[in-house]
DOLO-405044 format. One record per atom (N, C-alpha, C): x, y negated, z; residue number from 1; atom name. Coordinates in Angstrom, 1 decimal. Layout:
N
<px:X&py:Y&pz:Z&seq:NUM&atom:CA>
...
This chain:
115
<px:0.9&py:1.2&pz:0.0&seq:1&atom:N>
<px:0.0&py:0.0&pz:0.0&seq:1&atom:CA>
<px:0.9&py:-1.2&pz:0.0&seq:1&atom:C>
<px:1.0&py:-2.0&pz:-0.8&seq:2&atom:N>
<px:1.2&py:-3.6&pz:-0.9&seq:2&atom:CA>
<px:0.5&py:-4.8&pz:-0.4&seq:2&atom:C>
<px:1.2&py:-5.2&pz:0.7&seq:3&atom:N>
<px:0.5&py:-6.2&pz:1.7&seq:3&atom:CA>
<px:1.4&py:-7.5&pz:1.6&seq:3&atom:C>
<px:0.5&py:-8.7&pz:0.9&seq:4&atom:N>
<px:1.5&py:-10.0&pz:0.7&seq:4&atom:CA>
<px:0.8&py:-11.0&pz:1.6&seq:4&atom:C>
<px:1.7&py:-11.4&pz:2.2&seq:5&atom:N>
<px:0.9&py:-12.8&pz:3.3&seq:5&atom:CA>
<px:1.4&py:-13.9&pz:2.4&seq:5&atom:C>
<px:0.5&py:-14.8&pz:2.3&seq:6&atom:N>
<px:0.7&py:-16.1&pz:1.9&seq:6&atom:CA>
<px:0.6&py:-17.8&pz:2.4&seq:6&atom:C>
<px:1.4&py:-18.1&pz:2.7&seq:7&atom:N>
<px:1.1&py:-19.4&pz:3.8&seq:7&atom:CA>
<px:1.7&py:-20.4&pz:3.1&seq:7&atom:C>
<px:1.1&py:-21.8&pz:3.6&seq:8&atom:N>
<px:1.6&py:-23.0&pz:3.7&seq:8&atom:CA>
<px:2.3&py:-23.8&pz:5.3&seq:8&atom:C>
<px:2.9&py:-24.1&pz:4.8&seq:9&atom:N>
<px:3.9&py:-24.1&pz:6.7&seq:9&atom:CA>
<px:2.9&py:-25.1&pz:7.4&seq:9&atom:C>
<px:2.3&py:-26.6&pz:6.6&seq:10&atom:N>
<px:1.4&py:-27.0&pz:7.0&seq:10&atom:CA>
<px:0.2&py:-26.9&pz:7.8&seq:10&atom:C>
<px:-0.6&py:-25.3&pz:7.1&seq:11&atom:N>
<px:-1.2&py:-25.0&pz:8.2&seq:11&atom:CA>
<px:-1.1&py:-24.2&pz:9.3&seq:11&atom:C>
<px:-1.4&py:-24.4&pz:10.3&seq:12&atom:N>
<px:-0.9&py:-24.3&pz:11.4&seq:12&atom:CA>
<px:-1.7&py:-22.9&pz:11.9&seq:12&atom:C>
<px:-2.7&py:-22.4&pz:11.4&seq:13&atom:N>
<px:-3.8&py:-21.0&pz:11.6&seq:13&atom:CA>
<px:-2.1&py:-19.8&pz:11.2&seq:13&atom:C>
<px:-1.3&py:-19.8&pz:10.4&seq:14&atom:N>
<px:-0.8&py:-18.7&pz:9.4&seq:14&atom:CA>
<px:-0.1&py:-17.8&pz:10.9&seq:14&atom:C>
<px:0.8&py:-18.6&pz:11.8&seq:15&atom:N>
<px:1.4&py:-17.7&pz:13.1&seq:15&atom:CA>
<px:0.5&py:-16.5&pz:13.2&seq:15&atom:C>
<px:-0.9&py:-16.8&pz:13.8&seq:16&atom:N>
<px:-2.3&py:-16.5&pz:14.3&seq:16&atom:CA>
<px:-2.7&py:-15.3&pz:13.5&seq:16&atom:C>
<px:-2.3&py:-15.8&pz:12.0&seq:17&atom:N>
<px:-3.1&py:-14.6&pz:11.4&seq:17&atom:CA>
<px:-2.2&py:-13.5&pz:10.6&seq:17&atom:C>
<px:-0.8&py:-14.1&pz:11.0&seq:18&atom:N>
<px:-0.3&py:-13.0&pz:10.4&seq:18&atom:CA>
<px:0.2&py:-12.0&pz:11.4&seq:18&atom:C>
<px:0.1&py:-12.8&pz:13.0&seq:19&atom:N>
<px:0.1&py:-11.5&pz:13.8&seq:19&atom:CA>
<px:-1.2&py:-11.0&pz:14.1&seq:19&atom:C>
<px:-2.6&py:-11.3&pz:13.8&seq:20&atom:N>
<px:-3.6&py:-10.5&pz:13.6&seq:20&atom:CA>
<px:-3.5&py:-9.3&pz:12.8&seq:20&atom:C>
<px:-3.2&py:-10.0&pz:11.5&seq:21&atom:N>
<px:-2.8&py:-8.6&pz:10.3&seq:21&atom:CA>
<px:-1.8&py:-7.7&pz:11.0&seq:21&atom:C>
<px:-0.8&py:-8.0&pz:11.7&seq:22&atom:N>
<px:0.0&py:-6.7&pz:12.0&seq:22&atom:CA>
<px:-0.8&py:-5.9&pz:12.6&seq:22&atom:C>
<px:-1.0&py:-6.8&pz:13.9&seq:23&atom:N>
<px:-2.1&py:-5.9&pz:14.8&seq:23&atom:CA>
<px:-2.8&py:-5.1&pz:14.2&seq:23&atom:C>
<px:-3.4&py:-5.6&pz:13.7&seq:24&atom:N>
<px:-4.5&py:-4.1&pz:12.7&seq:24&atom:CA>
<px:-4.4&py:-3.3&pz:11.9&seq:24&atom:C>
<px:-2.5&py:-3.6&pz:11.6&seq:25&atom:N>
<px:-2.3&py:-2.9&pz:10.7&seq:25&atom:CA>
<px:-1.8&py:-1.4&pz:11.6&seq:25&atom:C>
<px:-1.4&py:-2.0&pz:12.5&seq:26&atom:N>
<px:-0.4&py:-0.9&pz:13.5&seq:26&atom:CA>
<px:-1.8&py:0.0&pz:14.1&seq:26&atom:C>
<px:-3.5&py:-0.8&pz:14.5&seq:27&atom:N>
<px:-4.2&py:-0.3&pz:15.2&seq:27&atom:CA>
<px:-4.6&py:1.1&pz:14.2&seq:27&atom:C>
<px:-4.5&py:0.3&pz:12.9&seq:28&atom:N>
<px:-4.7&py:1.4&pz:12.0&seq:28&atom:CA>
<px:-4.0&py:2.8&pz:11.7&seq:28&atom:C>
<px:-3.1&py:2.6&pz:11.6&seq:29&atom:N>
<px:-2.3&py:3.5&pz:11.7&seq:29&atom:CA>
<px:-1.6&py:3.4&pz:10.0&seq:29&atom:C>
<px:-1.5&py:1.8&pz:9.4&seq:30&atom:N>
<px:-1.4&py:1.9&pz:8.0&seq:30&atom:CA>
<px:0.2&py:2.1&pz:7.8&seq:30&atom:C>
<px:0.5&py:2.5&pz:7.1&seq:31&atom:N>
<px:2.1&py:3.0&pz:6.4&seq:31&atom:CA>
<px:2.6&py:1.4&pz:5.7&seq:31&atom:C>
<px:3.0&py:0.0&pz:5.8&seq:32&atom:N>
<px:3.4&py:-0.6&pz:4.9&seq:32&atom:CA>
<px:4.1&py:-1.8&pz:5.4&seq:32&atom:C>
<px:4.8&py:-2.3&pz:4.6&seq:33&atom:N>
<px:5.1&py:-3.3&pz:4.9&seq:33&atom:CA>
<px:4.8&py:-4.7&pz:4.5&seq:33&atom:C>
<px:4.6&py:-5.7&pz:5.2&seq:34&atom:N>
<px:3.7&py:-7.0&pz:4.5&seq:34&atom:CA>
<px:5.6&py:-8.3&pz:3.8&seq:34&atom:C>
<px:5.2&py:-8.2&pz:2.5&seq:35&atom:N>
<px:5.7&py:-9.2&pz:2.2&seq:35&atom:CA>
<px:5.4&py:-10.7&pz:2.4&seq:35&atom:C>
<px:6.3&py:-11.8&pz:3.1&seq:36&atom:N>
<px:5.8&py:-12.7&pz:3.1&seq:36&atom:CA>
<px:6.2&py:-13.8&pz:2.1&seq:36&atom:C>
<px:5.4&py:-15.0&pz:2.0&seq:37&atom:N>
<px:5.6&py:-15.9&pz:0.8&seq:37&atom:CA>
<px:5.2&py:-17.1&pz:1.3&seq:37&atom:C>
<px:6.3&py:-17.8&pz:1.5&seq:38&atom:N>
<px:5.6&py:-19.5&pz:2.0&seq:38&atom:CA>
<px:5.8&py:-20.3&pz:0.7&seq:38&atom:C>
<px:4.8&py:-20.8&pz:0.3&seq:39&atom:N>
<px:4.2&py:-22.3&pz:-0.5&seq:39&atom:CA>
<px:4.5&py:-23.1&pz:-0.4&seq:39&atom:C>
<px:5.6&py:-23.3&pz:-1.3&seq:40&atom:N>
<px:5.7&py:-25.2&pz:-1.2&seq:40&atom:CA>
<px:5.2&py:-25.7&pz:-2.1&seq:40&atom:C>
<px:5.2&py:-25.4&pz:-3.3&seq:41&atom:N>
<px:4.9&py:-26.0&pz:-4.5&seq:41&atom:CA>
<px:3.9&py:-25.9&pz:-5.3&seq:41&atom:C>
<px:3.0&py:-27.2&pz:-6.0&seq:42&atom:N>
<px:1.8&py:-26.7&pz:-6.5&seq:42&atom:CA>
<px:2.0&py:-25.9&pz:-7.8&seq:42&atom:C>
<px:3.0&py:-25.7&pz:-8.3&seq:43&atom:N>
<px:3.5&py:-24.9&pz:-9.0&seq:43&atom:CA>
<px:3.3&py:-23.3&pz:-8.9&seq:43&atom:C>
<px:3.5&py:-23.5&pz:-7.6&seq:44&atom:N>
<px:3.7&py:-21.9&pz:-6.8&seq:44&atom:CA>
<px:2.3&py:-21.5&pz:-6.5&seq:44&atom:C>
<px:1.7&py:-22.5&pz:-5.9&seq:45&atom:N>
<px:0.4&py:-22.2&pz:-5.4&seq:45&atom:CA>
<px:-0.6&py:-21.9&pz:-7.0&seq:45&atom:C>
<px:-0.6&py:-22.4&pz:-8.2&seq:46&atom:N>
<px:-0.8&py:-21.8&pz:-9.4&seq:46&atom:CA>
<px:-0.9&py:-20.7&pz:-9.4&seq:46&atom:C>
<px:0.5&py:-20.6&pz:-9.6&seq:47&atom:N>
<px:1.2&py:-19.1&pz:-10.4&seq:47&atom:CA>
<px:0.4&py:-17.9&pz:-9.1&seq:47&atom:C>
<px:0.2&py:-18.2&pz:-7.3&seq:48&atom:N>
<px:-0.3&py:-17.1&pz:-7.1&seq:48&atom:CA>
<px:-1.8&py:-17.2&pz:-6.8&seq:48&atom:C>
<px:-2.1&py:-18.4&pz:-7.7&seq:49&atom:N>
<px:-3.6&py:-18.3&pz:-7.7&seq:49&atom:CA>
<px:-4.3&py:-19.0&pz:-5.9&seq:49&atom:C>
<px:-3.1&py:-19.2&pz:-5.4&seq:50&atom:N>
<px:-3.8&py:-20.0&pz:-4.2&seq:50&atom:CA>
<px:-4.5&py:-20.6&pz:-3.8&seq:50&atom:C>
<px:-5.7&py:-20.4&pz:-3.3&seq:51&atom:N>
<px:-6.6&py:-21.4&pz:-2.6&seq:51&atom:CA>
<px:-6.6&py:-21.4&pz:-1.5&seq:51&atom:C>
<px:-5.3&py:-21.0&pz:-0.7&seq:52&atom:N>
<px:-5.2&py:-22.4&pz:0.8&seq:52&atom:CA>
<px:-4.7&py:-20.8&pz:1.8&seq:52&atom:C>
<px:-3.7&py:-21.5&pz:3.2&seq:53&atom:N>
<px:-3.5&py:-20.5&pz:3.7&seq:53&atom:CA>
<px:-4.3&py:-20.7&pz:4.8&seq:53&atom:C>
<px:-4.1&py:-19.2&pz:5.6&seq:54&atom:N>
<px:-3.1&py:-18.3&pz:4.8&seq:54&atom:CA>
<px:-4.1&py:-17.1&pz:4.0&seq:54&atom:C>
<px:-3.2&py:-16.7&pz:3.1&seq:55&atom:N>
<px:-4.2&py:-15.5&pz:2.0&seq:55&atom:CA>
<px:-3.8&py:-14.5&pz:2.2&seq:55&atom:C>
<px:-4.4&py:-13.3&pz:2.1&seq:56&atom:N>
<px:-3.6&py:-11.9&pz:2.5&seq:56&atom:CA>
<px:-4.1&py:-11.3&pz:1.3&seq:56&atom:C>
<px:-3.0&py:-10.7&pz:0.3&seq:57&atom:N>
<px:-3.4&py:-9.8&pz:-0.8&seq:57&atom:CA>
<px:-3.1&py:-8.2&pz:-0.5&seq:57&atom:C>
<px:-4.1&py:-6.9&pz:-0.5&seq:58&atom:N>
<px:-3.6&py:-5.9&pz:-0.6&seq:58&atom:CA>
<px:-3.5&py:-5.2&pz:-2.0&seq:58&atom:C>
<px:-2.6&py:-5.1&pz:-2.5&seq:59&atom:N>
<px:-2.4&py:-4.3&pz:-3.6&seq:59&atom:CA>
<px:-2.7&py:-5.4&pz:-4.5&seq:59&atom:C>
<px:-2.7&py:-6.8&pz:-4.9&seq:60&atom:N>
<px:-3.1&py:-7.6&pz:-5.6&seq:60&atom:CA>
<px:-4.4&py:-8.1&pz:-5.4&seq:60&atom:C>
<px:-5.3&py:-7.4&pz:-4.6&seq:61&atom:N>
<px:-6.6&py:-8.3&pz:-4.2&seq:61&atom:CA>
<px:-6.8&py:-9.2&pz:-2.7&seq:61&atom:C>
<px:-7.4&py:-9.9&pz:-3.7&seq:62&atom:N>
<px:-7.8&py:-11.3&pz:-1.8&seq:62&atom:CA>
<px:-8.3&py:-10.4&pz:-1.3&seq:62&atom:C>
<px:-8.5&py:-10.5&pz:0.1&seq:63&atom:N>
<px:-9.3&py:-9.5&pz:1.2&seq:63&atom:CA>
<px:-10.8&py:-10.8&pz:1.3&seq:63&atom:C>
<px:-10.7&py:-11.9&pz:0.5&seq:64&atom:N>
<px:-11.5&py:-12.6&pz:0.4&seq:64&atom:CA>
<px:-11.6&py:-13.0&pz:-0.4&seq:64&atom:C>
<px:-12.3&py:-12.6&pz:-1.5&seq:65&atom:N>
<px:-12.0&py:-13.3&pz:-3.3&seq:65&atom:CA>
<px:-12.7&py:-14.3&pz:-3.2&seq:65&atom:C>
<px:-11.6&py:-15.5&pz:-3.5&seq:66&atom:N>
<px:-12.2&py:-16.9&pz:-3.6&seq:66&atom:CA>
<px:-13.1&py:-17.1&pz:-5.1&seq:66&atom:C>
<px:-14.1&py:-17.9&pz:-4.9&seq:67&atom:N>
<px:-15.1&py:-17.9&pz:-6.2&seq:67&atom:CA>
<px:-13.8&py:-18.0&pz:-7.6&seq:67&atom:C>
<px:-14.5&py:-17.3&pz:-8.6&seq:68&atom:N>
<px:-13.3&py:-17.3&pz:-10.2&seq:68&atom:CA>
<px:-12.3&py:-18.5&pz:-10.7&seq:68&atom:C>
<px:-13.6&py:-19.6&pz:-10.6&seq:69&atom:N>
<px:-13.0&py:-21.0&pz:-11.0&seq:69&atom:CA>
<px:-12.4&py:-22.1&pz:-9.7&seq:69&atom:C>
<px:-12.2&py:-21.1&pz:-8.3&seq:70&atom:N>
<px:-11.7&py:-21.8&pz:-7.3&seq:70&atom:CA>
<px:-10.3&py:-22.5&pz:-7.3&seq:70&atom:C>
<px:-10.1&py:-24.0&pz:-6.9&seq:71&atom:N>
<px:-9.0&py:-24.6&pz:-7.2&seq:71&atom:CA>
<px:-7.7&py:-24.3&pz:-6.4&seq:71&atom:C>
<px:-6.6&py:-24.6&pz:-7.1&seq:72&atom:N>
<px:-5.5&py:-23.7&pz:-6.4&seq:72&atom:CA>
<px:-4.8&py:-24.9&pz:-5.6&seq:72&atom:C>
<px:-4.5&py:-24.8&pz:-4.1&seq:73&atom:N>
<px:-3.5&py:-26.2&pz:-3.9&seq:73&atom:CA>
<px:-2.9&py:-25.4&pz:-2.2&seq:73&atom:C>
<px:-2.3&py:-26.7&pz:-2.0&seq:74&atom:N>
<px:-1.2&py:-26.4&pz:-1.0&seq:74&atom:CA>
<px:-2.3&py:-27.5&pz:0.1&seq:74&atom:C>
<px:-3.1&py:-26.0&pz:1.0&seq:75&atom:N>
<px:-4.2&py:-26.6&pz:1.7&seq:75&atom:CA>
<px:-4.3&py:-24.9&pz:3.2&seq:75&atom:C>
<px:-5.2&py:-25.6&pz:3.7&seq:76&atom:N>
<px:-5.9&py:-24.3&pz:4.6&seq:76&atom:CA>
<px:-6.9&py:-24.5&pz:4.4&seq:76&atom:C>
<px:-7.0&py:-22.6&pz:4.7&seq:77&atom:N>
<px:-8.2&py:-21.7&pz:4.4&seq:77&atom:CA>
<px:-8.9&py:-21.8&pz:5.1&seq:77&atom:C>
<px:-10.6&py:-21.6&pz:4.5&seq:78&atom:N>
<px:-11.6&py:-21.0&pz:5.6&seq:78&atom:CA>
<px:-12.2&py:-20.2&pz:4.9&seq:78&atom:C>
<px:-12.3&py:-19.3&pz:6.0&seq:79&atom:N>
<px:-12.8&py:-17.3&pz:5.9&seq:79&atom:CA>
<px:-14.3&py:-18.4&pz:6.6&seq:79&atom:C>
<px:-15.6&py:-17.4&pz:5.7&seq:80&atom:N>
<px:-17.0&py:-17.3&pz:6.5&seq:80&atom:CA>
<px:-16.9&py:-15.9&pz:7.2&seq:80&atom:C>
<px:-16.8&py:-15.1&pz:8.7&seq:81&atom:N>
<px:-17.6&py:-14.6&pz:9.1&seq:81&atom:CA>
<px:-18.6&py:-13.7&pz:8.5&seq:81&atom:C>
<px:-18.6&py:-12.3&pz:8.7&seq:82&atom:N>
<px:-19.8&py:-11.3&pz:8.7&seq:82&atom:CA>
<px:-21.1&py:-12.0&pz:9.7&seq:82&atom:C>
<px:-21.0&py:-12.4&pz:10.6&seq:83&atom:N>
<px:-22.1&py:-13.5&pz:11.5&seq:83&atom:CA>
<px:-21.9&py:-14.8&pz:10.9&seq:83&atom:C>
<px:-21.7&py:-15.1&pz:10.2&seq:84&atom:N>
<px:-21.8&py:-17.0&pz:9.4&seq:84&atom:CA>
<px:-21.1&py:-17.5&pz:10.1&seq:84&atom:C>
<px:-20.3&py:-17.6&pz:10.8&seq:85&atom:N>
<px:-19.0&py:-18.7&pz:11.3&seq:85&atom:CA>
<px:-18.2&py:-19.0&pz:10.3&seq:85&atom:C>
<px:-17.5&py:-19.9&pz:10.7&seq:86&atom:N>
<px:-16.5&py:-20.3&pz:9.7&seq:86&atom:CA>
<px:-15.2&py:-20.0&pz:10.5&seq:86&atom:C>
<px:-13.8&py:-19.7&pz:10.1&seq:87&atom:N>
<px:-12.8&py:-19.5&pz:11.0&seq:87&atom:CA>
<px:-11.3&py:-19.9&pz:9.8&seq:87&atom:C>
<px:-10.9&py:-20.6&pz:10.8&seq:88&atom:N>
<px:-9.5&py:-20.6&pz:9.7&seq:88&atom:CA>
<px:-8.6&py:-19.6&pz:9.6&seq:88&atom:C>
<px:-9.1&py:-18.6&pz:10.0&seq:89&atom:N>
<px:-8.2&py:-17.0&pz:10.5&seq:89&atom:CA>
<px:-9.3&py:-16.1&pz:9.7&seq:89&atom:C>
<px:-8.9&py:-15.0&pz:8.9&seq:90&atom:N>
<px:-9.8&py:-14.0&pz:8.5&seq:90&atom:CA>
<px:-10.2&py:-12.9&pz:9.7&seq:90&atom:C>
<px:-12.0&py:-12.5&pz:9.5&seq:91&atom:N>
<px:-12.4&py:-11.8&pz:10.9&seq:91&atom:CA>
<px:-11.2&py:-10.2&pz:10.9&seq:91&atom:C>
<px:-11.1&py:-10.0&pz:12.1&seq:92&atom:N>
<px:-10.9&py:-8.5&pz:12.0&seq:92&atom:CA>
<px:-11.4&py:-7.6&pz:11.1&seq:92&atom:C>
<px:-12.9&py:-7.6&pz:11.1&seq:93&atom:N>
<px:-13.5&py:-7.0&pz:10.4&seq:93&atom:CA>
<px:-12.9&py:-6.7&pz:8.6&seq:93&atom:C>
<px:-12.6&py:-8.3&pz:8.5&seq:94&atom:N>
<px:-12.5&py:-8.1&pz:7.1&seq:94&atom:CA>
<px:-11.3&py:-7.6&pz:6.8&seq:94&atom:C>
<px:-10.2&py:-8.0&pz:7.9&seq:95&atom:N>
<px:-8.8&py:-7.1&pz:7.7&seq:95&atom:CA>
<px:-8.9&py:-5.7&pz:7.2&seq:95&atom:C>
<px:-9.9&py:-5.3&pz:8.1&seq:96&atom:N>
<px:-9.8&py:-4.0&pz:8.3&seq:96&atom:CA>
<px:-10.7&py:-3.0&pz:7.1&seq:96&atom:C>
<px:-11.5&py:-4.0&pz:6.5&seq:97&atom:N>
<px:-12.4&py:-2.9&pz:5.3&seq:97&atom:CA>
<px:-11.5&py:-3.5&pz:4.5&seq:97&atom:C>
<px:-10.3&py:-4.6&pz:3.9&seq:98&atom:N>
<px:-9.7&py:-4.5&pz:2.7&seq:98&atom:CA>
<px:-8.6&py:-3.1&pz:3.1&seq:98&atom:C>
<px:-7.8&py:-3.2&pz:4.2&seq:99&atom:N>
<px:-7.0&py:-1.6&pz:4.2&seq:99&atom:CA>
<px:-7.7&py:-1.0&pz:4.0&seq:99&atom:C>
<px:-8.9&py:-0.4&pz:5.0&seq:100&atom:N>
<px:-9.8&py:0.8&pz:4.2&seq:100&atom:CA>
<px:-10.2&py:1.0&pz:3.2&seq:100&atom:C>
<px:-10.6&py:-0.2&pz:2.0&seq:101&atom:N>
<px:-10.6&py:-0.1&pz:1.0&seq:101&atom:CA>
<px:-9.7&py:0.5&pz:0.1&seq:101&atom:C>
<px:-8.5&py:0.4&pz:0.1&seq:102&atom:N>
<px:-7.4&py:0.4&pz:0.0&seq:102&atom:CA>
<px:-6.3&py:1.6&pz:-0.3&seq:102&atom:C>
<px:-6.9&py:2.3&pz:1.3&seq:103&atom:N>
<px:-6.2&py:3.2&pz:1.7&seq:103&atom:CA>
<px:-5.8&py:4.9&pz:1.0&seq:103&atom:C>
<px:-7.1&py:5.2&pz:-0.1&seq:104&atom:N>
<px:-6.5&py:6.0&pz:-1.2&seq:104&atom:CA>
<px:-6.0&py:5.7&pz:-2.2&seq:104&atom:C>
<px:-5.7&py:3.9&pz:-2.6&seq:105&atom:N>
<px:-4.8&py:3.6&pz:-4.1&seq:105&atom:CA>
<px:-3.9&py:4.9&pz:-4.2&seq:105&atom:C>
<px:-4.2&py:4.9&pz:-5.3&seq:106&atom:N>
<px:-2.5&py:5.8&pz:-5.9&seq:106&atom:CA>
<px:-1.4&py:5.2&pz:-6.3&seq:106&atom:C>
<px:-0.4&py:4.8&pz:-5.6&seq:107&atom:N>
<px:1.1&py:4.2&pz:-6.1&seq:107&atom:CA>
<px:1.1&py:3.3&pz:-7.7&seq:107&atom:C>
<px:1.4&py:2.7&pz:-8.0&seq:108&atom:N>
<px:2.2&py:2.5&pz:-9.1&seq:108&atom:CA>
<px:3.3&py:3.1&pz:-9.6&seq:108&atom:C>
<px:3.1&py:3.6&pz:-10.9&seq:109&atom:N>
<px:3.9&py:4.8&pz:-11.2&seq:109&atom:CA>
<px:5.2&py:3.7&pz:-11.6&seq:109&atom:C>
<px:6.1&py:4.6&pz:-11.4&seq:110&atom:N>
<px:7.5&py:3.8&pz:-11.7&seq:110&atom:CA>
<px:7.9&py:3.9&pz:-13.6&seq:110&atom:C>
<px:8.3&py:3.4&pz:-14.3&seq:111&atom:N>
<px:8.7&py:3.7&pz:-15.5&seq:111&atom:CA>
<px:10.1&py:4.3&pz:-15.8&seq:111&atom:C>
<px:10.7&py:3.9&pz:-14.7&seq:112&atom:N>
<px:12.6&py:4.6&pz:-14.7&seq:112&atom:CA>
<px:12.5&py:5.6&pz:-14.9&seq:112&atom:C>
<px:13.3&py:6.7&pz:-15.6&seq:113&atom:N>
<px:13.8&py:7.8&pz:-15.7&seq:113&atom:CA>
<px:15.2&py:7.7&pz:-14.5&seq:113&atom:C>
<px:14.7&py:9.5&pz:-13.8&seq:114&atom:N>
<px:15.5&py:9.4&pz:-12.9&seq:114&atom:CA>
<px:16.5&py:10.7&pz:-13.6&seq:114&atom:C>
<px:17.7&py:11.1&pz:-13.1&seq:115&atom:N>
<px:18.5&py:12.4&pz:-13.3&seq:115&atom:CA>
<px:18.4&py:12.7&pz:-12.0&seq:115&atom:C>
């Protein structure tokens, strides 16, 4: 499994929620390791399609897919809640059904020839 954290140093939620994601990740019992990626540039924020920290991708998908034509910038995020809150941290809950989601991907096959 491929786990990318995405932050802006600006906002101040990313500490908070990237030791939430371990935590769940460890509660879970998931096998992986999270790449991290700090944002500086609206350049960068582009290229990963960012709409605001912090973002957590598994395997290439938001654990919160921001609407298609959502704008990309160097900002913080708000997660809505399974109960309608708003939170600048994603719920547990949602951590936890994107790994489960997740959790039988099949690898990406390598193209190398090995001897």
């Amino acid at each position: 499994m491929k786990i990318e954290f995405l932050y802006y140093e600006d906002c101040p939620s990313h500490e908070q929620a990237l030791a939430r994601l371990r935590q769940i990740i460890a509660e879970e019992g998931v096998e992986a390791q999270i790449r991290i990626h700090k944002l500086e540039t609206e350049a960068q924020a582009k290229a990963w399609h960012f709409v605001g920290s912090p973002t957590i991708l598994i395997n290439g998908e938001d654990i919160d897919p921001p609407p298609p034509n959502a704008p990309t910038a160097l900002t913080c995020r708000v997660y809505r809640w399974g109960d309608g809150r708003i939170s600048p941290l994603p719920s547990p809950e949602m951590i936890r059904r994107a790994l489960n989601a997740h959790r039988n991907d099949i690898p990406p096959q390598n193209d190398e020839l090995t001897t």
